[in-house]
N, C-alpha and C positions, 0 to 999 in steps of 0.2 A: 822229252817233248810229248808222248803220247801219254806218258802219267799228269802230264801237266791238265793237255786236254780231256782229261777225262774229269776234271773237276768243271769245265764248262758242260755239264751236262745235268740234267734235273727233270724230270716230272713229277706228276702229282702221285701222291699215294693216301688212303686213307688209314687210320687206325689198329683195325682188326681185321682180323684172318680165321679161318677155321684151324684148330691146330693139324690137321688133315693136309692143309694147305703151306704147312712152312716151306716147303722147298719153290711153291710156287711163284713163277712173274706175278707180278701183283699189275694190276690196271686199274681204276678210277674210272669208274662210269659216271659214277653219281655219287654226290656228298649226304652224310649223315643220312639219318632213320626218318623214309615219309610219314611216317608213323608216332615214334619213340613217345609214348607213353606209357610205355612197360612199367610196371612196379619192380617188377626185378632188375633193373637192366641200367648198368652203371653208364652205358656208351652213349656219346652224340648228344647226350642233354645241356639245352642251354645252345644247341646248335640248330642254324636254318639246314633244312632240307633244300637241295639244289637240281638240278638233271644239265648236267650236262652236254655241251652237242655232242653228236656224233663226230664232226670237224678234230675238237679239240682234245676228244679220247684220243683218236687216228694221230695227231700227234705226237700225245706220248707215247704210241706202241713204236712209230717210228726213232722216238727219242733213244727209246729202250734197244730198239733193235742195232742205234748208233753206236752205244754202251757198250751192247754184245760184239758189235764187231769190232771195236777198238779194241777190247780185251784180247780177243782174238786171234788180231793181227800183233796185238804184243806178245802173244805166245809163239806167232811164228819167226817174227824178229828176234825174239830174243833166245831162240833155238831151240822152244820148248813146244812149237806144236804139236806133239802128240801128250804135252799132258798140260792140257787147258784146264784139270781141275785145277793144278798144283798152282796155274797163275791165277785163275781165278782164288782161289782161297787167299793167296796174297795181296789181292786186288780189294777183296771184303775188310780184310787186319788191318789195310790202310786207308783206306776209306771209310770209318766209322762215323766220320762227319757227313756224311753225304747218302742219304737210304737208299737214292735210287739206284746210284753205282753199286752201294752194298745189294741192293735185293738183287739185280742183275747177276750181279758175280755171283753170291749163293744158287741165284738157279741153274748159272752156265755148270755150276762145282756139283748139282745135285743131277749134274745129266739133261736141263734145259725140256723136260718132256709136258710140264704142267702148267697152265696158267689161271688165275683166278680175277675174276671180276670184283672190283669193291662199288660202292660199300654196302649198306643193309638191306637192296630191297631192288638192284639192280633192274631186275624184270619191269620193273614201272617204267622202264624207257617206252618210249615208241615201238614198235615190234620191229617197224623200218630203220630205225634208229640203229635197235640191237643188234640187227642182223646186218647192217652195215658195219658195224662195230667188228662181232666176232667173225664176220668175213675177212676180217682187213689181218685180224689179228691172227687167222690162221692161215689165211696166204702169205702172211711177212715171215711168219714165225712155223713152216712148214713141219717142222720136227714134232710141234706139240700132238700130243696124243690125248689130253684133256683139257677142255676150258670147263669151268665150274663159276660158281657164284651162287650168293645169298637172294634170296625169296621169301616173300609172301602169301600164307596160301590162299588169301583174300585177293590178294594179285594175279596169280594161278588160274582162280578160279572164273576171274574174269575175263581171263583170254581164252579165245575160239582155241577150237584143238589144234586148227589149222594154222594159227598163229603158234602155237607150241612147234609144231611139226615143221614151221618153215628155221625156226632157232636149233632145230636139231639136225636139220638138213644144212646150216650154216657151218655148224662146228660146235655148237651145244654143247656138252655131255652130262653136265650135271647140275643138279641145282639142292644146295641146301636149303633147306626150310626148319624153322624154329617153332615146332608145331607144339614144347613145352606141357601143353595139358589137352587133354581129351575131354576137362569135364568143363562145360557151360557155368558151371558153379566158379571154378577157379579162374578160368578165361575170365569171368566178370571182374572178378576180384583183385585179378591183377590188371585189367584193364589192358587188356593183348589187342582189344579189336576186332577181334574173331571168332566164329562160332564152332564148335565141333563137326559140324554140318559143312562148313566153309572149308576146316583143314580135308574132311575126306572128299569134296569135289574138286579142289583148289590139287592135292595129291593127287588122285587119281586120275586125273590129267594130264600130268606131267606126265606120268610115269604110259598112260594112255600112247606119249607122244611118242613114246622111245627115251627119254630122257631119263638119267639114274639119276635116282632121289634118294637125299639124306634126308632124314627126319631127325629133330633134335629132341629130347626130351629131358625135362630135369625134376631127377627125384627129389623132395622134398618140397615143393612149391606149395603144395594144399596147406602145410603143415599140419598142426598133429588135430586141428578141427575137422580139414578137408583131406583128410587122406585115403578116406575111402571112395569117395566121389574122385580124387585124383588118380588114385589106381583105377577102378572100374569102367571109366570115361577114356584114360589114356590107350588101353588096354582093347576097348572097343573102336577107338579111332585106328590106331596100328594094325588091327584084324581087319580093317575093311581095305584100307589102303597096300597093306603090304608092300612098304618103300622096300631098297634094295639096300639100303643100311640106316638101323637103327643107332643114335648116338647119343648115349648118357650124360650129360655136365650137370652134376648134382649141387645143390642150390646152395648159395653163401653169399650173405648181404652184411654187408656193411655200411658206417653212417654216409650219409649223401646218396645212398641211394634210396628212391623215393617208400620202396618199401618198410624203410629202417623206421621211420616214422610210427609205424603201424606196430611194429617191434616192441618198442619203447614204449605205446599206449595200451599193449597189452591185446590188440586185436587178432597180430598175429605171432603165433606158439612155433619158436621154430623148434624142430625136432634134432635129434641127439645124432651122431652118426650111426648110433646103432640104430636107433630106428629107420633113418635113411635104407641103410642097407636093410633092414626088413622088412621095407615098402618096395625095394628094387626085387627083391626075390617073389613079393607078392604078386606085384607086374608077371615079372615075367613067368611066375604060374598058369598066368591067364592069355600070354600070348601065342597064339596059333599063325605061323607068319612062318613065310620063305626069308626073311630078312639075314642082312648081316647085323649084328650086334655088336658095338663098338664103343668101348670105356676106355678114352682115348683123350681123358683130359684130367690132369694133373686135382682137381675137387675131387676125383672117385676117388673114395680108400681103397676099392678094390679092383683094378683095371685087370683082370686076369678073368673078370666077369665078362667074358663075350666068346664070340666066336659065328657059325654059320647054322642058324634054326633051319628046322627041329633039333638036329644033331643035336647041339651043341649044349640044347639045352637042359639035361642029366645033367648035365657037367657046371653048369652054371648055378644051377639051384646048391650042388653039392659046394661049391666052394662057399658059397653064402653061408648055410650052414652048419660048413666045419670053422668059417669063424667065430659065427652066433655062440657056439657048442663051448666055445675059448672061457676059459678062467675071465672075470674081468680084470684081474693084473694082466692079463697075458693079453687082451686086448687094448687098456694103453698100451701096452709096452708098443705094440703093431702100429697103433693108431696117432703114437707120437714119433716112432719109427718114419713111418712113411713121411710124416709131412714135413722133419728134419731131413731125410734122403738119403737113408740108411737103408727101408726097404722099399722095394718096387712092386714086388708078390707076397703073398701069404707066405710062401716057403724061406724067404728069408728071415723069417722069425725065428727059424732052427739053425740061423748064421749063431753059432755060441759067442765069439767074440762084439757080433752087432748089438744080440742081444745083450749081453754084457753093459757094453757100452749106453745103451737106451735108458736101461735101470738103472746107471750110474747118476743118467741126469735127470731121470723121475725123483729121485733122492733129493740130489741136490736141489730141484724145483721145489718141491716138499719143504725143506728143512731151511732153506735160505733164501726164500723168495716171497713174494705177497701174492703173488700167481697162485692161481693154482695150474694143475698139469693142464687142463681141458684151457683155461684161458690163454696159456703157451700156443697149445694147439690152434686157435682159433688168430692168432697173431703169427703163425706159419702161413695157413692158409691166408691170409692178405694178402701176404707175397704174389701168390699166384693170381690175383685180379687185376 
């Protein structure tokens, strides 16, 4: 009976998530990108922008919280309360038809401690709105230890400090921002809406307020015309802001998205992964920052690139370099390694059997294919968009 009703139950969810945020309750504040004319940026196009009330978010936290307590109470009926992950993960396998029951049970399974705001740009609510919002959501949901959500630093920028400062005295805690390029040159080019000027006041703020801020950044956006202007610009925005974590998703475009266009007419040159990763090591030559550093998204060849600056950053440069340093057979090998899912770090390139295995099918891609290896490559990474 109570698996039954759990199929009466649904709320809204949007699209994407920060990979940061998989284990998170997901919530709908607001529909699509107020924005979304990104050149890079495959999400929400072709979709209205909405705002949601306040009323009808408070709904679905309630909806959610119905969800969780069903679950819940079938853990205790059915003899298993003390291991709510083990029903909740049964409750996700058989609920695949239904996200909201699956998001629900993924978070009760991941410990229930984080929740994230969708979708692009949440902060444009009303300040009274929001705070009505993440009020509700963390007095319902008293266990959470983080609400987070997507931002604009155009957004940011326009709210009084005091309006920041009353969202972090609500239940705040974080706000990602897509701050992508530091340089005026490339912002234009892609058509982000924002000025370099805009991300360090719109930043600066936030983080002003008490609120922890992710900055996102994606290497290879200048390509190989602007990638001086895009390191030097990025590199000077992060120095002044000094968010509390820095996060890489290095650039891959495909057709339909608006920048492929530019692709194809030859305007813009996208660069090789090696040069990616020799722009990310250029970066962060140049950055002076308390930040976390964080390659924490399946586009980076090299997620092993992070850690907590200054420390961290010896150690960062040197990995960059000891793959630079690599035979170019030795870097396919790595480079179509990782994005089949054979390696995760540099060091599994000394797996003798992975490696083995890798060169087995650079060979056979070679000798039996119309591909070549880097075209393979480039039709792995799809996958992940």
């Amino acid at each position: 009976m109570m698996i039954q009703r759990l199929t009466d139950y649904s709320f809204e969810l949007g699209p994407i998530r920060p990979p940061s945020e998989a284990y998170s309750l997901l919530i709908r504040a607001t529909r699509n990108c107020p924005w979304n004319r990104c050149q890079f940026c495959p999400v929400y196009k072709g979709q209205k922008f909405e705002l949601r009330s306040a009323d009808d978010v408070i709904k679905d936290i309630e909806t959610a919280r119905a969800i969780a307590e069903e679950i819940r109470e079938l853990a205790w009926r059915t003899g298993y309360g003390g291991r709510l992950r083990d029903v909740a993960a049964t409750i996700y396998n058989r609920y695949q038809h239904n996200a909201s029951v699956c998001n629900v049970a993924l978070w009760l399974w991941a410990g229930g401690e984080f929740a994230f705001l969708q979708d692009a740009n949440t902060l444009i609510m009303r300040t009274a709105d929001l705070v009505k919002v993440v009020s509700f959501l963390k007095q319902t949901f008293s266990e959470l230890t983080r609400i987070t959500s997507y931002a604009r630093s155009k957004t940011a920028a326009k709210k009084s400090l005091e309006e920041l400062e009353q969202l972090k005295e609500a239940g705040l805690t974080r706000l990602h921002i897509g701050l992508e390029s530091g340089s005026n040159l490339v912002l234009n080019y892609m058509e982000k809406g924002v000025t370099a000027e805009e991300h360090i006041i719109g930043g600066s703020k936030v983080r002003q307020a008490g609120i922890s801020l992710c900055e996102y950044v994606i290497p290879g956006l200048g390509g190989r015309k602007m990638t001086t202007e895009h390191i030097s610009g990025t590199a000077m925005v992060l120095n002044e802001i000094n968010p509390d974590f820095i996060r890489l998703r290095s650039l891959h475009i495909r057709p339909g998205v608006p920048l492929w266009s530019k692709v194809e007419a030859g305007d813009f040159e996208l660069q090789t992964e090696d040069e990616v990763v020799e722009e990310i090591g250029s970066l962060i030559e140049k950055l002076e920052v308390t930040s976390e550093l964080k390659s924490d998204h399946i586009l980076n060849l090299l997620p092993e690139v992070e850690g907590k600056f200054p420390e961290a950053k010896p150690a960062c440069l040197a990995i960059i370099q000891r793959y630079l340093s690599l035979p170019p057979r030795e870097r396919l090998n790595f480079k179509l390694g990782r994005r089949a899912g054979y390696y995760e770090k540099l060091d599994d390139l000394y797996d003798a059997h992975k490696h083995q295995k890798v060169d087995e099918i650079i060979r056979h891609i070679s000798s039996e294919s119309d591909s070549s290896v880097d075209k393979v490559i480039i039709q792995l990474k799809e996958r992940f968009i």
